[in-house]
ZAKENU-801373 format. One record per residue (C-alpha): residue in three letters; x, z, y negated. Coordinates in pm, whole numbers, plus 50000, padded with zeros to 5 digits. Example, Ala and Ser with C-alpha at 12.3 -4.5 7.8 and 13.67 -1.06 7.14 Angstrom:
<rs>
ALA512305078050450;SER513675071450106;
</rs>
This chain:
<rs>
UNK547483125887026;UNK545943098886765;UNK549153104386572;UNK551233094386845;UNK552373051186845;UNK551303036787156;UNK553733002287178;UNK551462973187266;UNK551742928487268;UNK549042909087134;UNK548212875687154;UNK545262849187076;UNK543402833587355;UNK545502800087375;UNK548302825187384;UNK550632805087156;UNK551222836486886;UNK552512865587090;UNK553482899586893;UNK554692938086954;UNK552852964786733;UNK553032999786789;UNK549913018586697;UNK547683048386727;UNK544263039186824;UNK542093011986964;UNK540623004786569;UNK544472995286455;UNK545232975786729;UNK542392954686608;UNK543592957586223;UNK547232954586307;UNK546892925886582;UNK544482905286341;UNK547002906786079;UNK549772894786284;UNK547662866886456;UNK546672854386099;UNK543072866186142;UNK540802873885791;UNK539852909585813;UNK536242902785792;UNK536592887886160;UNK535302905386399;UNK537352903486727;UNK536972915487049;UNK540022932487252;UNK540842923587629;UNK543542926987884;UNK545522891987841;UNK546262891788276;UNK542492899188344;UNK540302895188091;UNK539222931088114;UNK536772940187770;UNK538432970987620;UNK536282986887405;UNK536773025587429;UNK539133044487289;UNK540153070287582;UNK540113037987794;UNK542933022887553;UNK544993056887535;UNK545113057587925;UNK546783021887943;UNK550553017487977;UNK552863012987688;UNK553862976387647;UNK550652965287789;UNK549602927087666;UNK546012927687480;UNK544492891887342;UNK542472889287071;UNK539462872087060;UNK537562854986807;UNK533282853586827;UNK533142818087013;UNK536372823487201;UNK536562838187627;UNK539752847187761;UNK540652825388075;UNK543522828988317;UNK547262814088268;UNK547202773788262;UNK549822761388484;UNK551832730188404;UNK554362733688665;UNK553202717688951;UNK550872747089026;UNK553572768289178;UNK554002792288934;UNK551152818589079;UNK553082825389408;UNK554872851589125;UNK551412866488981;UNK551332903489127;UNK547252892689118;UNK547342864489332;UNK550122876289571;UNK549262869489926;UNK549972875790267;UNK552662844990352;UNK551172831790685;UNK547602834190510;UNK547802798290308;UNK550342771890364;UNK550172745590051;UNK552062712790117;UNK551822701889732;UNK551162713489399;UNK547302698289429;UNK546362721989691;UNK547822752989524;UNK545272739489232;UNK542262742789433;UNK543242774689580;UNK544022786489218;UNK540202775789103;UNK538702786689397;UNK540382821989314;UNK538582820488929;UNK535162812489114;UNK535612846289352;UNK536322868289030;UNK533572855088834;UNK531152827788979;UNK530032819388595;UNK533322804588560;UNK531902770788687;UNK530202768588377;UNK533612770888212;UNK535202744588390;UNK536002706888332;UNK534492677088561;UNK538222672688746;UNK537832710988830;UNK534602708788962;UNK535372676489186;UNK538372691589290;UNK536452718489435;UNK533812697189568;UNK536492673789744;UNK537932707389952;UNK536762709690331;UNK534242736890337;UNK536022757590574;UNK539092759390392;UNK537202769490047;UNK535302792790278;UNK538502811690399;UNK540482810690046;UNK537302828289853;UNK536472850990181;UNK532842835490229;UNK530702823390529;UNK530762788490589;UNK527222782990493;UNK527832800190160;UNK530792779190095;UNK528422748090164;UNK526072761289946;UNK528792765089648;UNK529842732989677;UNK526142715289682;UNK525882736289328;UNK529182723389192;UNK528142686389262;UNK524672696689105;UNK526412706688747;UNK528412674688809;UNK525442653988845;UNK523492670988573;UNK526152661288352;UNK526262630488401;UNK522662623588357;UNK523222642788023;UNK526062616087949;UNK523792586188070;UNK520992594887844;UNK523062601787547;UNK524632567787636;UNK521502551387565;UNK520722569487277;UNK524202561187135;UNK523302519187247;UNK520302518887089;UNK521602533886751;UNK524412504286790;UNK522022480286801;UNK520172491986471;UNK523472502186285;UNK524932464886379;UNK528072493286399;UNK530322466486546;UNK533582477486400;UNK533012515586526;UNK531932499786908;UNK535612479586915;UNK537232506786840;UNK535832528987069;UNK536362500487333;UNK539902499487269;UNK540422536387332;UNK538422532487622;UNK540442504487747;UNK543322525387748;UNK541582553087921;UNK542932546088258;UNK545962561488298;UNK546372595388461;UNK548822614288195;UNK548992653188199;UNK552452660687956;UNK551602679187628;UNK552372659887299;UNK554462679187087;UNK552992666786759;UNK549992677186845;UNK549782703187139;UNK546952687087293;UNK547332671387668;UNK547592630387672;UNK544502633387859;UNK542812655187628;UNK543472631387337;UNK542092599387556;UNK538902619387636;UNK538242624687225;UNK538572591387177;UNK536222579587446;UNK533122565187368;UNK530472587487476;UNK530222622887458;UNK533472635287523;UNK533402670387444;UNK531072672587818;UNK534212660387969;UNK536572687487851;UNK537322719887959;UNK536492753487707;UNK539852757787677;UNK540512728287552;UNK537102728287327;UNK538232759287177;UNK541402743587061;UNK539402718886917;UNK537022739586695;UNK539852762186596;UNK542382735686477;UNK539752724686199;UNK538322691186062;UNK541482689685862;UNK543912691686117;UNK541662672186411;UNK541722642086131;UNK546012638986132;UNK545532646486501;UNK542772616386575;UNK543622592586294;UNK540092595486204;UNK537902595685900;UNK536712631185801;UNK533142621585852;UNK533612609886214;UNK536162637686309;UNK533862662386150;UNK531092646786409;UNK533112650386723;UNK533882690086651;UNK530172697986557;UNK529812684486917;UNK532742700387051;UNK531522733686873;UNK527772726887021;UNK528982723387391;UNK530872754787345;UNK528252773387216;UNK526242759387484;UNK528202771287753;UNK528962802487634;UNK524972809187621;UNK524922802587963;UNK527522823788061;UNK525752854087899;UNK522462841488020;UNK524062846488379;UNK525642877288312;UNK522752896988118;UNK520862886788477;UNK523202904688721;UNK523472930988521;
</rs>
């Protein structure tokens, strides 16, 4: 059987390099995907279903899938996470996984189909909220309880309940930006840092506008771009996804991307790589609990 070629996709987790191998075993998916993805061979990675997230780790497991099933490849600091949709939020009425009955939701606009979509990632994995950027969170806190109640299939009191804990991460956050605002005043003060501070006033000035289209120099969202250049701890304000993209691009390529110096790009990704790290503690803090 191991000599028979399974076919098989891989991707990586921002799901940007997609490839077909045909292989054997578990092990040389691993070997075979890494070298296609550009991975060094002294990476470990972890293997997962690309639609679910699903950990595969043993072989009979892998042997038992499909052929032509899609596997992503994951590096130590990276977490799969479901499809980002940049349609209008449309786009999951044709995900066999989030099919639903048609009288059960009826979405006037592509902002409700967002909530609904969120609200789905919360009743698959409740860690998720750990995962998820401040808009996310508020969006979810904004919802009328009963509606988040019926979407994720809870009680109304338990949908009350989730949404008192969402604007408790939201306020704990920003009481982790306040202080490190002060911090970051008082070290202005001592550092006379006055060309830094304008700056960082002029990005912030321009921070007002509500711009979701992906640059094509850069592949980062507008938004994403107008966070880093914020003036106070941007990497709380941005989503893992979008931290991961971060870290992975490299001081090098974060410094064309930023128009920064190396010293102060190199900064903002130690932070960026902290808060990740961070989070991703917390996830398996949560998990290694429940289980």
């Amino acid at each position: 059987e191991m000599t028979d070629k399974k076919p098989c996709r891989v991707c990586n987790f921002t799901r940007q390099k997609s490839y077909g191998v045909a292989v054997p075993s578990l092990m040389e998916l691993k070997t075979k995907g890494s070298e296609f993805l550009g991975f060094r061979s002294s990476d470990p990675v972890t293997v997962v279903l690309e639609d679910d997230g699903t950990i595969v780790a043993d072989e009979s497991y892998f042997l038992c899938l499909p052929p032509n099933t899609k596997f992503m490849l994951l590096h130590e600091k990276e977490m799969w996470a479901p499809v980002r949709r940049m349609d209008g939020g449309t786009a999951w009425m044709a995900r066999d996984s989030l099919m639903m009955e048609t009288d059960a939701v009826d979405f006037s606009g592509g902002a409700d189909a967002h909530w609904w979509f969120l609200a789905q990632q919360l009743k698959q994995d409740l860690t998720s909220i750990i995962l998820m950027s401040e808009e996310d969170l508020q969006t979810l806190v904004d919802v009328p309880h009963q509606q988040l109640a019926s979407a994720m299939d809870f009680q109304e009191k338990k949908a009350q309940d989730l949404q008192d804990t969402l604007q408790r991460v939201l306020d704990r956050r920003e009481e982790e930006r306040q202080s490190k605002e002060l911090l970051q005043l008082y070290l202005k003060a001592v550092a006379k840092e006055r060309e830094q501070d304008e700056s960082s006033q002029a990005a912030e000035a321009a921070d007002g506008s509500d711009l979701t289209e992906v640059d094509s120099a850069t592949g980062f969202m507008s938004r994403t771009l107008m966070v880093l250049k914020g003036k106070t701890s941007p990497e709380t304000r941005l989503s893992t996804e979008d931290l991961q993209m971060i870290v992975g691009r490299g001081v090098e390529a974060m410094v064309d991307v930023l128009g920064w110096d190396d010293t102060r790009t190199s900064a903002l990704l130690q932070a960026c790589e902290a808060e990740l790290t961070r989070r991703l503690q917390q996830v398996q803090a949560v998990q290694s609990i429940r289980s």
